[in-house]
Structure formats: structure tokens, C-alpha cells
C-alpha positions as a printed NumPy array, in Angstrom:
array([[158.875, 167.652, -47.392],
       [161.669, 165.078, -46.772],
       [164.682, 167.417, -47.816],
       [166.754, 164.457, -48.814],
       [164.453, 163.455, -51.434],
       [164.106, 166.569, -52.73 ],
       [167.898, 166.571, -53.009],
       [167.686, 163.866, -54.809],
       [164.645, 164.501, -57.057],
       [166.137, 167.652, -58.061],
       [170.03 , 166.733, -58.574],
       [170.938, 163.428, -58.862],
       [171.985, 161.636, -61.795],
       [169.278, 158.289, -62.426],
       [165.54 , 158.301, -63.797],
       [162.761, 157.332, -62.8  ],
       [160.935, 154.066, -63.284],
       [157.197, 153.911, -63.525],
       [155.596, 151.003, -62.338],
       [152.336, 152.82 , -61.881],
       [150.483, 150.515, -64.804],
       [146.731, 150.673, -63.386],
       [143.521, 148.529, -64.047],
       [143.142, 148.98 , -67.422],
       [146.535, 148.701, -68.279],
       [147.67 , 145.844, -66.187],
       [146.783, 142.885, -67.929],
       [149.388, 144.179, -70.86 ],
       [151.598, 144.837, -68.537],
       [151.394, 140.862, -67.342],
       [150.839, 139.398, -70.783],
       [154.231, 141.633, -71.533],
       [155.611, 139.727, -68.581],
       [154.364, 136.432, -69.535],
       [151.417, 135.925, -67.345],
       [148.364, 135.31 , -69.603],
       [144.775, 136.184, -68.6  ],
       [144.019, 132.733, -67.894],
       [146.658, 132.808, -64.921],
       [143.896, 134.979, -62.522],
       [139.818, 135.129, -62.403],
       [138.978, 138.33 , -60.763],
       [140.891, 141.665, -60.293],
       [141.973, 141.294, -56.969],
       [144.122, 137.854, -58.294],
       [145.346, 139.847, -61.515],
       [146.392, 142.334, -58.865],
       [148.324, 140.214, -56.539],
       [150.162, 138.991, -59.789],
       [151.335, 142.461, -60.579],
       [152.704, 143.338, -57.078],
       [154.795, 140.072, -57.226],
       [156.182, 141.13 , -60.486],
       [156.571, 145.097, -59.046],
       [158.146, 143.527, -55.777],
       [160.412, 141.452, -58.281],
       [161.751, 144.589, -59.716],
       [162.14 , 146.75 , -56.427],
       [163.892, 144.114, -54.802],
       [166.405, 143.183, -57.935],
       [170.008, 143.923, -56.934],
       [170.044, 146.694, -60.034],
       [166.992, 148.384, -58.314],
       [169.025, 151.275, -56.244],
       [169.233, 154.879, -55.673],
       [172.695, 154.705, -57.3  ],
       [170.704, 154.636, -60.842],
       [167.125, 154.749, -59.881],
       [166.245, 157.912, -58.974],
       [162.872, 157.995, -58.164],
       [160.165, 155.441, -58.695],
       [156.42 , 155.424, -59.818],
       [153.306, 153.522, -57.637],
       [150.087, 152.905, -58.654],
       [147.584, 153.318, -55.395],
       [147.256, 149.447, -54.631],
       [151.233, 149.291, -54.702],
       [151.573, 151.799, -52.372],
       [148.725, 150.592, -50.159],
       [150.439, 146.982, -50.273],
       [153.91 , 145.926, -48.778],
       [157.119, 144.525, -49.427],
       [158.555, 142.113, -46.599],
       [155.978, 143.285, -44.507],
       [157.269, 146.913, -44.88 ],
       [154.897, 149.407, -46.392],
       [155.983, 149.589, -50.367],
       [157.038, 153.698, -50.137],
       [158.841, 153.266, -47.279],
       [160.717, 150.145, -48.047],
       [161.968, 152.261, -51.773],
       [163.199, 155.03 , -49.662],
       [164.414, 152.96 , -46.334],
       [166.09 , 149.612, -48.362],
       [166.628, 151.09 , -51.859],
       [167.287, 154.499, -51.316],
       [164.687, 155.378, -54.023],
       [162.11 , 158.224, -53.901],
       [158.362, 157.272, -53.889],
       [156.073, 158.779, -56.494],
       [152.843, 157.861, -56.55 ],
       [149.82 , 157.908, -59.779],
       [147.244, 160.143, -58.509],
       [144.599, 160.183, -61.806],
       [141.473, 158.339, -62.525],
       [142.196, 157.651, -65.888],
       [141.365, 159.65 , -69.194],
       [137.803, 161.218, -70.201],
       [136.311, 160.824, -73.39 ],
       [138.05 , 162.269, -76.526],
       [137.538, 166.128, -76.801],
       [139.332, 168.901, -78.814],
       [142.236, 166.546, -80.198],
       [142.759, 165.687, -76.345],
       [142.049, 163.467, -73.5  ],
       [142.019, 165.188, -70.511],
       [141.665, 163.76 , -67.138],
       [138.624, 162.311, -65.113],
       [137.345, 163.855, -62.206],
       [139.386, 163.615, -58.689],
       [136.66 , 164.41 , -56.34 ],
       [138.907, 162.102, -53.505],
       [142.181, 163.811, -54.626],
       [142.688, 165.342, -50.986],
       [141.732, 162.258, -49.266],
       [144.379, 160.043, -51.136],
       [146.882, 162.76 , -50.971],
       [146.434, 162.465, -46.94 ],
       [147.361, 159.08 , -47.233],
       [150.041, 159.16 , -49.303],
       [151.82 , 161.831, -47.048],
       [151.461, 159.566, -44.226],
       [153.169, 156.752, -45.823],
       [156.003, 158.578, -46.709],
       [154.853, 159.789, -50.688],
       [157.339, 162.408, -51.996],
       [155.603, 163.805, -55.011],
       [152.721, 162.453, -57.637],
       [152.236, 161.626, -61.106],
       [149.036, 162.89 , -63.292],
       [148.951, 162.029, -67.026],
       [146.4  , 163.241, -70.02 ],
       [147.12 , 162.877, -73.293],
       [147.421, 165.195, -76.922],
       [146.084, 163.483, -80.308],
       [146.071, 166.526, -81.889],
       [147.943, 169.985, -82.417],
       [144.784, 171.41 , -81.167],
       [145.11 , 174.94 , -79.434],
       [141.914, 174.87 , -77.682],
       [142.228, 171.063, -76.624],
       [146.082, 171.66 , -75.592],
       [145.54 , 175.126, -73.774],
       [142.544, 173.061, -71.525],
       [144.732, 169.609, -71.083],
       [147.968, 172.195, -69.08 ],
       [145.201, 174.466, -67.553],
       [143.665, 171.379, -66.   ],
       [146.768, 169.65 , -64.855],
       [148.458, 173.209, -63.449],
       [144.965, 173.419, -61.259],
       [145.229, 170.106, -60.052],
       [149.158, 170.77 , -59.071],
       [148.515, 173.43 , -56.876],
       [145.589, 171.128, -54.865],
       [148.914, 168.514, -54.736],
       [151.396, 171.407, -54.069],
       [149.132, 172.527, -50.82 ],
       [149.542, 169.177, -49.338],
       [153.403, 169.427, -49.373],
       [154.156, 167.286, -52.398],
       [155.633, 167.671, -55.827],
       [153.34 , 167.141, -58.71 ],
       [154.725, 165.405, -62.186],
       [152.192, 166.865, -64.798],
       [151.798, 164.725, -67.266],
       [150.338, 165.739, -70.868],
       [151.147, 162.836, -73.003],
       [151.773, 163.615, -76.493],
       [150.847, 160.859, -78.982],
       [154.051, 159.616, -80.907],
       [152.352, 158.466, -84.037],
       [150.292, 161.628, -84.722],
       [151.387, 163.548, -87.688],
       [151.596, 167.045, -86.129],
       [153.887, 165.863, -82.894],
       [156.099, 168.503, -83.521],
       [153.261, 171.377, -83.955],
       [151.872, 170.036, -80.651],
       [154.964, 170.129, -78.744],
       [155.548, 173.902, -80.092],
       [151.534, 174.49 , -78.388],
       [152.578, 172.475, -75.556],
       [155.614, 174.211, -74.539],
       [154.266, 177.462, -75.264],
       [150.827, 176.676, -72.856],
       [153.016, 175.392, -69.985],
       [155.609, 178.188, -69.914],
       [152.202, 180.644, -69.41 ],
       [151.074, 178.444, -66.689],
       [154.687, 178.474, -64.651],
       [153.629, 181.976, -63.881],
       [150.927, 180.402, -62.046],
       [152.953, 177.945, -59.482],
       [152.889, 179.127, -55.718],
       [156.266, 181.246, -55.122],
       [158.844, 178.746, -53.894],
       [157.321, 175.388, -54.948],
       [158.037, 173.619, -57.579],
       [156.565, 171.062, -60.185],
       [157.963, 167.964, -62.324],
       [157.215, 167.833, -65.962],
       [156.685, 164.565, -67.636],
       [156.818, 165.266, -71.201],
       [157.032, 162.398, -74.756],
       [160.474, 162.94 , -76.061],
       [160.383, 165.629, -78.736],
       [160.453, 165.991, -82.635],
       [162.886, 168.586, -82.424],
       [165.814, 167.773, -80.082],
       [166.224, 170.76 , -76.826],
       [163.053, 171.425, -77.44 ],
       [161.999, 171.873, -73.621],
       [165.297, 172.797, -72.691],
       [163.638, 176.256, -71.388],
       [161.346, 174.412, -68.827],
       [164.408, 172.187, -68.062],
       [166.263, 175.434, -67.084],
       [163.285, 177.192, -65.254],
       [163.384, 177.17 , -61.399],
       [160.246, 176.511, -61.38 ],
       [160.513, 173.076, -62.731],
       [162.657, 171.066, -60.647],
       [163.137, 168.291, -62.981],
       [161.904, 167.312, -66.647],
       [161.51 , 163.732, -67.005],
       [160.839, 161.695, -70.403],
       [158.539, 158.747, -70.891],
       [159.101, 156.393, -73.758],
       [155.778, 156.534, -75.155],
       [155.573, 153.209, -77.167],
       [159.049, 153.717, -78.662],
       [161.592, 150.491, -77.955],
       [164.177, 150.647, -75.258],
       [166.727, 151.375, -77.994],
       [164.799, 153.906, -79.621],
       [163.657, 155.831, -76.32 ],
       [167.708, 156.183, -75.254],
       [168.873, 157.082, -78.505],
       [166.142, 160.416, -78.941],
       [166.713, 160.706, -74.607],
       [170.382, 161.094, -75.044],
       [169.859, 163.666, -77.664],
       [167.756, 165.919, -74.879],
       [170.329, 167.939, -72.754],
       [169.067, 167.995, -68.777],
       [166.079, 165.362, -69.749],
       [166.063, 162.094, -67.639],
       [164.081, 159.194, -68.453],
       [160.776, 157.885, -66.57 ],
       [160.321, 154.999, -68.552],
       [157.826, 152.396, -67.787],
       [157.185, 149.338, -70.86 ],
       [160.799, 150.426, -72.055],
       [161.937, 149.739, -68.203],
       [160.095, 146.076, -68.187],
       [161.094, 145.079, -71.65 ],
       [162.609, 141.991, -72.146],
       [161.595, 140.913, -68.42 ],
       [160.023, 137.476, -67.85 ],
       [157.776, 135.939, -65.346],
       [160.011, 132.405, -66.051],
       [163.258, 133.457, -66.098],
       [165.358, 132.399, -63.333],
       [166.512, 135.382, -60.583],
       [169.879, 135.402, -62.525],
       [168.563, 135.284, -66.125],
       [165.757, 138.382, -64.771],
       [168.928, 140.002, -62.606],
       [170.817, 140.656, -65.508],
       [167.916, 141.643, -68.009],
       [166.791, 144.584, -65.538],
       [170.729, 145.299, -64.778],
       [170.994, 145.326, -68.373],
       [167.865, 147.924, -69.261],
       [168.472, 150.136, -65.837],
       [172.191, 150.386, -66.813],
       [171.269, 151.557, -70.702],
       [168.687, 153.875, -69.482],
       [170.624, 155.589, -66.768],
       [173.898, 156.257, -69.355],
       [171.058, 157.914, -71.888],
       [169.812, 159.983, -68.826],
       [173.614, 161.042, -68.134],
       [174.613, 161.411, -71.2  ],
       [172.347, 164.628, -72.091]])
């Protein structure tokens, strides 16, 4: 493990972005940007689009360690380059940002209130790759619609076995168990939630560590106990569907929580503004979201 990531994964102020929108999320993620469907005919095209608009971002004058902490890749990203420099290497090298990258296969069918995640049987294989290009840690997400025990208890016992396969390889897993913000037991799930990942810590190999991903709670501190475990070496937010505004405002009411936002990150962005107008827009969000990650 690169110790001067891990220095800076674990202390520094910043978030981290995700720009780790995959196939089936893409195309919002353009049409957000202001490339319609018409503007590609096949997924490789639709593809090329979103690296130009990921490149756009990484290589913004805002885009820097200084308030970046960390940043998310999808597999093509990370498989593509930037300036002829591999994409991983050119965040850590140029911007002085860690390299996460998106290791899941998406979400299996609804079960239990949850949506856990699809088989990995080329987990190992991908992880070997992303250590050789320079990968710090990974990214796995499944997602709560329900203050279901049962569904809950299997969603963390999944993602805590899948850690330690990432863990063995040298890298730092970010589990990921999405809860739903418009579901009207959040707050019972998030009590469930906490209380299934705090048994599972017990579980992570002496002297690793994980990342925890987590919606921003109902009740405020909520995860402050993970947040202060040495176990976890960081808790991160994402922003879940809530607006920029809204995402800082519950963020900065989290003490030790930083932000990994990715929609609330892109907001506002356009695929025909000029590189001053876009400059200042991402300047603009990156500045707001770092002061809400500091400000906790």
C-alpha cells in the first residue's frame, strides 16, 4: 500500500468525488451534462463522451489534492488515459488525488427490503489490475428500501465478505450500503444499519482497515461510533439524490463525516459552457463541498 495515500485517505481534510457513474447510469449522467442520447449510437461512443466529460473535471484547475481528497473510477476510466497517462496514475502523479476505483456489477433483484449486489466471480482478476495501475482502495455499493432486519443483516454480511477478498489484495474497501432517502423508515434502517456493521468490524483482519460509505442520516452523529472506530479509517457521505445545498447543509451537521458526492459534485456543470464559465461552476461546487466536509 502506497503509505502516502493512506496518509491522505485517512487524515486529510477534502472528500471524495465519485465519478464512477457506470452503464446504466451514464446516459443521466450525460443528459445531466447536456449531451442527449442522440449525440452517440452505440456504447462504446456514449462511453468516449463520458471520459471527455470525466477528463474535463480531473483536469479543471479546482480538481486538486488541496480539496479533493480522493476520487472515484468506474473500470473503463481507469482502463482509459488522460494525456496519454494512465487515468489512476495521472490523479495521483498531476493532481495529487487518490484513485478509488467501482468494483460491483450492479444490484440484484429486489429481496428482503434490499438490493444486494450481483455476483463478482472476476473480482480477483480486476483487483490484479487495478493494483498494477496504481488503485489505492475500491468502492462497492447495495442499497436498503426497507428497515428490514433480515434484508439489512444480509446486504453488510455480503459487503464485509467481499472486503476481506479486496483487503487480501492490499487495498482498502469503501462498503457501500445505500440507504434510500425517500423511504419512510430511513431512520429505523440506519439504527439496523449501524447496529449490523458495528458486529461485522469484529470481523476485519487485525490491522487493516475499511471505508464506510454511508446516506447522510435522519438523526445527526448518528455513525459517529464507526467514525471513531480504528477500524474504519474514514466515513464518507454520498448525497443520495438530495441537491448540492441540501447534501452540505445535513453533511455539515455530521461531526468527522466527509462528503463523496457524485450528481451533487456535477451539478450545475455543462457540456457548452466555456472552460471559464465550467472552471468556476466546479470551483464553485468543490469549494462548498469541501467547507461542509471541514466544517463537521
Amino acid at each position: 500500500m502506497n503509505k502516502e495515500m493512506a496518509a491522505q485517505a485517512a487524515n486529510k481534510d477534502g472528500f471524495i468525488a465519485a465519478l464512477d457513474q457506470s452503464g446504466g447510469s451514464t446516459p443521466k449522467a450525460l443528459k445531466l451534462y447536456g449531451v442527449d442520447e442522440s449525440a452517440w449510437s452505440n456504447e462504446a461512443e456514449m462511453f468516449d463522451l463520458v471520459h471527455q466529460m470525466r477528463t474535463r473535471i480531473i483536469k479543471s484547475p479546482a480538481f486538486t489534492g488541496d480539496k479533493v481528497m480522493g476520487a472515484i473510477l468506474f473500470e473503463q476510466t481507469m482502463d482509459r488515459d488522460i494525456d496519454g497517462t494512465p487515468t489512476a496514475q495521472y490523479l495521483w502523479d498531476k493532481r495529487g488525488v487518490v484513485p478509488f476505483l467501482k468494483v460491483d456489477k450492479g444490484l440484484a433483484d429486489a429481496k428482503d427490503g434490499v438490493r444486494l449486489m450481483k455476483p463478482m466471480p472476476d473480482l480477483d482478476a480486476l483487483l490484479n489490475r487495478a493494483v498494477a495501475k496504481g488503485i489505492f482502495g475500491t468502492k462497492m455499493r447495495s442499497v436498503i428500501d426497507a428497515a428490514n432486519a433480515k434484508g439489512i443483516a444480509a446486504v453488510v454480511d455480503q459487503q464485509f465478505e467481499v472486503a476481506k477478498q479486496i483487503l487480501a489484495h492490499g487495498l482498502v474497501p469503501i462498503i457501500e450500503p445505500e440507504v434510500t432517502i425517500s423511504i419512510p423508515d430511513k431512520a429505523e434502517a440506519e439504527d439496523i444499519l449501524l447496529e449490523e456493521i458495528t458486529k461485522q468490524l469484529d470481523g476485519v483482519p487485525a490491522g487493516k482497515q475499511i471505508m464506510l460509505k454511508l446516506t447522510l442520516p435522519t438523526k445527526a452523529n448518528l455513525y459517529k461510533p464507526l467514525i471513531d472506530d480504528p477500524r474504519v479509517m474514514r466515513v464518507v457521505a454520498l448525497s443520495g439524490g438530495y441537491s448540492r445545498d441540501e447534501a452540505n447543509e445535513k453533511l455539515a451537521q455530521n461531526k468527522g463525516m466527509i462528503a463523496s458526492f457524485s450528481r451533487a459534485l456535477t451539478e450545475g456543470l455543462s457540456a457548452d459552457q466555456s472552460d471559464q464559465q465550467f472552471n468556476a461552476a466546479l470551483a464553485s461546487a468543490i469549494d462548498s463541498i469541501f467547507e461542509a466536509s471541514r466544517a463537521n
